[in-house]
C-alpha positions, 0 to 999 in steps of 0.5 A: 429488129433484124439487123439485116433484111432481103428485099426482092429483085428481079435479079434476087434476093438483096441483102440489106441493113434493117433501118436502125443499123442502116442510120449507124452505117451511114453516120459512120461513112459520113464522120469518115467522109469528113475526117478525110476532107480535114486530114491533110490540115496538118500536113500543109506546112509539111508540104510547104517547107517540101516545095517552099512555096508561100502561104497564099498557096496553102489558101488557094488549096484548101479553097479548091475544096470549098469550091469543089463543095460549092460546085457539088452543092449547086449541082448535084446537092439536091438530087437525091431527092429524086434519084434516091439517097443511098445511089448518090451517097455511094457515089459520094463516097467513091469520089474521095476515093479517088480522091485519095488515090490522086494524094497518093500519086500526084504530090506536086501542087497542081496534084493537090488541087485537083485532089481537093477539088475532087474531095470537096464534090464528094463531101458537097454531095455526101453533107445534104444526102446523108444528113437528109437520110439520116434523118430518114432511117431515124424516123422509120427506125423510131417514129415516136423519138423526136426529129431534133434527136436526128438532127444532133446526131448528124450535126455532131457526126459532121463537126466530129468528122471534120474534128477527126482528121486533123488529129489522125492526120497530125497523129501519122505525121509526127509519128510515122514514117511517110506522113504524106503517104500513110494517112490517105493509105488509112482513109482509102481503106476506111472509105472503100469499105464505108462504100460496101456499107452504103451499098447495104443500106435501105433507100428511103425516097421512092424513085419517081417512073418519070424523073424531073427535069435536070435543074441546078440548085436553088433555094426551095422555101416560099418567098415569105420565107426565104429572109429567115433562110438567109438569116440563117445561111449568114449564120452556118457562113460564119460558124464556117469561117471560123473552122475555114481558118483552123482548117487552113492557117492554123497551122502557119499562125502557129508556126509562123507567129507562134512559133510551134511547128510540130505537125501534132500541135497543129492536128490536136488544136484543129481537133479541140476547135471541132470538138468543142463544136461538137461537144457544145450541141450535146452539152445544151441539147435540152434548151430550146433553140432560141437559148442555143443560138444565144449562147452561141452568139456570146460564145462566137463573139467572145472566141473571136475576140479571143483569137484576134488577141492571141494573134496580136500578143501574140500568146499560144494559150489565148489564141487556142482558148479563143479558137476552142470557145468560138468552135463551141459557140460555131457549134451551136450557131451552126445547129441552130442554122441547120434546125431553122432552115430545116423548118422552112422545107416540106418533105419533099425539099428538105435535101435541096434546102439543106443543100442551098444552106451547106451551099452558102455555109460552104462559101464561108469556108473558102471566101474568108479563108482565101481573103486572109490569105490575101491579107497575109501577103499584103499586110501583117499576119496578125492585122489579117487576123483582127480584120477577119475576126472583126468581118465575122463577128459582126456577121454572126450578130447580125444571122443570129439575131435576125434568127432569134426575132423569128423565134419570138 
């Protein structure tokens, strides 16, 4: 196959992507669309110790994206839909360069916030938009290849994007001079030219000559349906605590209680978490989703213990093996979710159901995060930790368990 075609137009010929190399492109602008939204993780504390403004801050912040992502999700998640996936992905992507450009120029606290909200409405319409066409392109590139091939590959084009940016960030800031400026002065780059890409990229849903009336998001599976689609909203909720918390505190925790301040720490152990989340959907990508979900149940559970008790000793090793273990079983609770709520939409939904599904997960990302910073203020550090690990733990039983008796 061509890897460029030319479709006509009243103003000329297009030049476009052909299908195939259209899905790589748009994988490619969504792993670099994360890795922005996670580069500032170890950055945090070097902003802290700047202003010496106290840790809830750090929480109030990184929520600021969350509910940038929520507000995205509920309003505009769903519409590519109807006005088409590669129109509202390029729009996706243009917000987190101004997003960039807002870090570059307003460094005080007020800046920050706003920047992060701004990136949080880009990542919340890119995540239902590009893994919906995703899936797409794949299956007109190779309509006899199975949807679950799609459905891994954007799966871990998510984790490894959001495991990318703690490591680019902390990377820059250990080693290179400006480490607040230097690593949004690369994704600026990296997005502006993820832009002309998705500019060349074959639409996949048929504009509609008379639009839909505008509504929010809402949650488009039938009634009977729609207690296994929580279930599984619960689960990708709590598979998106655990990353909330590596996302935003890891770095205090370490610095704090475990007493390792180097920014390259705090990037490669967000890193590992993210990985190991990736890493474990293409280890058991053959079992069948029922294994997945119970492996990633015992994985998730026994992480979380293992994270409370590194807090607690308190022991650099446990708490990142513990992080590291429940990043894999968040991973496949995660897939399993998404691979779920997937099989409750007809085609014609399919980007609004994945948006209400990111949308909740997304509430999992901000709502732990800022009650633990909450905790952090009112009680001892590792006290918040245990409490928040016992919170998801029995969450995440309760999803997957709920999600396993439907696979019977």
């Amino acid at each position: 196959m061509s890897t460029m075609t030319s479709s006509g137009a009243s103003s000329g010929a297009r030049v476009r992507f052909a299908y195939a190399p259209g899905f790589w492109v748009i994988a490619a602008a969504f792993l670099i669309t994360l890795a922005f939204s996670t580069v500032p993780t170890p950055l945090y504390a070097i902003y802290q110790r700047r202003d010496g403004f106290p840790t809830y801050v750090i929480t109030v912040i990184f929520a600021s994206y969350a509910v940038g992502v929520m507000a995205a999700l509920y309003l505009a998640g769903h519409v590519s839909d109807w006005l088409g996936r590669r129109r509202i992905a390029l729009l996706a992507v243009l917000a987190e360069v101004v997003s960039a450009m807002i870090f570059l120029i307003w460094q005080d606290v007020p800046g920050l916030l706003i920047a992060r909200f701004v990136c949080g409405m880009g990542v919340g319409v890119l995540t239902a938009t590009a893994t919906a066409h995703l899936s797409e392109l794949r299956q007109i590139a190779r309509p006899a290849e199975d949807p679950s091939r799609s459905a891994l590959i954007s799966s871990m084009v998510n984790l490894g994007g959001l495991a990318f940016g703690p490591l680019v960030g902390g990377l820059l800031a250990q080693y290179v001079a400006s480490p607040l400026e230097r690593p949004y002065e690369l994704f600026l780059l990296l997005l502006l030219l993820s832009a002309v890409g998705i500019a060349l990229v074959p639409e996949t849903v048929q504009r509609l000559e008379k639009r839909p009336a505008y509504r929010p998001q809402r949650v488009a599976v039938p009634s009977d349906a729609k207690p296994l689609f929580f279930a599984s909203a619960i689960g990708a909720f709590a598979a998106f605590a655990i990353f909330g918390l590596f996302t935003s505190l890891a770095p205090t925790f370490l610095g704090g209680v475990l007493h390792h301040r180097a920014p390259l720490l705090a990037g490669v152990v967000t890193f590992v978490v993210f990985t190991a989340g990736a890493v474990s959907q293409a280890v058991f990508v053959r079992f069948e989703r029922g294994n997945q979900l119970r492996i990633g149940l015992v994985l998730m559970s026994f992480g979380l213990i293992g994270v409370a008790i590194g807090g607690l000793i308190p022991n650099l090793v446990v708490f990142v093996a513990g992080g590291v273990i429940a990043g894999a079983g968040a991973g496949l609770v995660f897939r399993g979710a998404v691979a779920t709520a997937a099989s409750l939409a007809g085609p014609t939904s399919r980007g609004e159901v994945l948006a209400a599904l990111f949308l909740i997960a997304y509430v999992g990302l901000a709502i732990p995060v800022l009650a633990i910073g909450l905790g952090i203020a009112l009680l001892p550090a590792q006290v918040a930790l245990l409490v928040f690990s016992a919170i998801i733990l029995i969450l995440v039983n309760a999803a997957v368990l709920r999600m396993l008796a439907a696979t019977r």
